[in-house]
N, C-alpha and C positions, 0 to 999 in steps of 0.2 A: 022211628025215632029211637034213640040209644038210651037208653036209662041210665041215670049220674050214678055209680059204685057207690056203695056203704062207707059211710065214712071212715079211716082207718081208727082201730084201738088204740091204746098203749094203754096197760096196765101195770102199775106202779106198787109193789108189794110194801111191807113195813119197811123190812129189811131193806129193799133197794131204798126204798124214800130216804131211811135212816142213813145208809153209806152217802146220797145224793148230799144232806143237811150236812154230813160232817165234809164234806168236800166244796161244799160252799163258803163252808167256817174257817178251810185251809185256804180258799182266796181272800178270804175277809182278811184275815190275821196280814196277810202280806201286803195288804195296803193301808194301812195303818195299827202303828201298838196298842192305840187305847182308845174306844170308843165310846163317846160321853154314854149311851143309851141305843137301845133298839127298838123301834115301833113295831111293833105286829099289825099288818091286816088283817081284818080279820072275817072270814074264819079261818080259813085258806093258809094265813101265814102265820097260826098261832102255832101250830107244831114245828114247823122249820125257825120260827123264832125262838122256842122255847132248847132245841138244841144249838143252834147257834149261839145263843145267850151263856149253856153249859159250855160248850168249847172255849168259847172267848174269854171264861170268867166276868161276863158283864151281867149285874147286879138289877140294871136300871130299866125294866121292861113296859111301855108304855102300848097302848091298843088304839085303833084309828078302825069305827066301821065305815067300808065302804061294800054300797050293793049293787052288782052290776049282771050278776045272776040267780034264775030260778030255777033248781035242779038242772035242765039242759039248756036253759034259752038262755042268752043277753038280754039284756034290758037298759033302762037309760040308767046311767050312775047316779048315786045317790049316795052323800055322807049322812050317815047313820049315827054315827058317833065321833064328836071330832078329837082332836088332841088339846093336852094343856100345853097353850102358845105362851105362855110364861117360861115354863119348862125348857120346850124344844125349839121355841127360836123360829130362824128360817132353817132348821133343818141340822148345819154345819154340826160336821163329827158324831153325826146319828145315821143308825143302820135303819133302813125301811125295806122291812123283811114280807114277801110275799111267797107261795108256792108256784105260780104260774104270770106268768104275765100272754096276754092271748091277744087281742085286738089291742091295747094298750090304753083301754077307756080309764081305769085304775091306777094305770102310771102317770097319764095326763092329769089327774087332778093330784095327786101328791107332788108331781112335778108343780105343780101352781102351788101349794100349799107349802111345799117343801124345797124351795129352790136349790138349799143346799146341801139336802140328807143323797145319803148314799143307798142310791134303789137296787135289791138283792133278791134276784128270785130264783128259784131252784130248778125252773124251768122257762124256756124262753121259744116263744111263735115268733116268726117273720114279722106279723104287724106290730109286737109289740118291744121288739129285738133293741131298737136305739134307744129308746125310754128306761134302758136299765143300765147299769152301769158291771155289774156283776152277775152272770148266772150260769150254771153246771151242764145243763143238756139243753141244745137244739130239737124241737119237734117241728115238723109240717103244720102249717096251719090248719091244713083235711084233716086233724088228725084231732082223735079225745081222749082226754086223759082221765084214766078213770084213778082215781088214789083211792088209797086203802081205805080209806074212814067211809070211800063210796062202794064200795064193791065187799061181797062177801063169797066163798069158798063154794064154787056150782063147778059142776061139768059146763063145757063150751063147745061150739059147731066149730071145725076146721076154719081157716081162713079162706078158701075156696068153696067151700060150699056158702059162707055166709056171702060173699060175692057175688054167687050165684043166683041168690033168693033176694041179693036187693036189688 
């Protein structure tokens, strides 16, 4: 019987992440001038919200918990913290700012919540690819993304030999 390969990496330095937020702020800006506000998810989309917010000049930074994981697992979704629905409405002329969108369990509930905010993430998986409206880099679903605020400065095994040993 064949053993299923290691999952593949991708590891995401500051820098990359940083060029990634500000090249997501250069598709934001070309689809509309002015955006009432931005939602951060959060944890996930509180740094790509917080540059996106500096490039755009938008002022108006609102937070939405959503928890759909634990360190590496999925879990069932869960609003943690919601928004002021006085404020943001259904949504219209608001950015809902995430880092990754992955199975799309986190896009499906802002998409219920938020029918008419503009879903933004910096990175985009196959399952969760239609549920966004904007985002910068394609991954494989096999694939984990480790971001900077997860990972710290080690020596690493070749790609070949870690394939080997899983």
């Amino acid at each position: 019987m064949a053993e299923s390969p290691a999952p593949k990496r991708f590891l995401v330095s500051w820098d990359q992440f940083h060029r990634d937020c500000k090249a997501l702020a250069w598709r934001l800006i070309e689809k509309r001038d002015e955006w009432k506000g931005i939602i951060a998810i959060t944890r996930g989309g509180l740094i790509p919200a917080g540059i996106v917010a500096r490039e755009l000049e938008i002022l108006l930074v609102e937070t939405i918990g959503i928890s759909s994981y634990d360190d590496q697992k999925q879990h069932q979704t869960k609003v943690i913290k919601g928004i002021d629905e006085k404020t943001v409405g259904s949504g219209e002329g608001w950015l809902v700012i995430d880092d990754l969108v992955d199975s799309g369990s986190t896009a499906k509930v802002i998409r219920k919540m938020l029918p008419k905010a503009h879903l933004a993430t910096v990175y985009a998986k196959p399952a969760g690819e239609p549920l966004v409206d904007t985002y910068i880099t394609w991954v494989s679903q096999d694939t984990w993304i480790y971001f900077p605020w997860d990972i710290d400065i080690q020596p690493m095994d070749p790609i070949a030999s870690v394939r080997k040993q899983g």
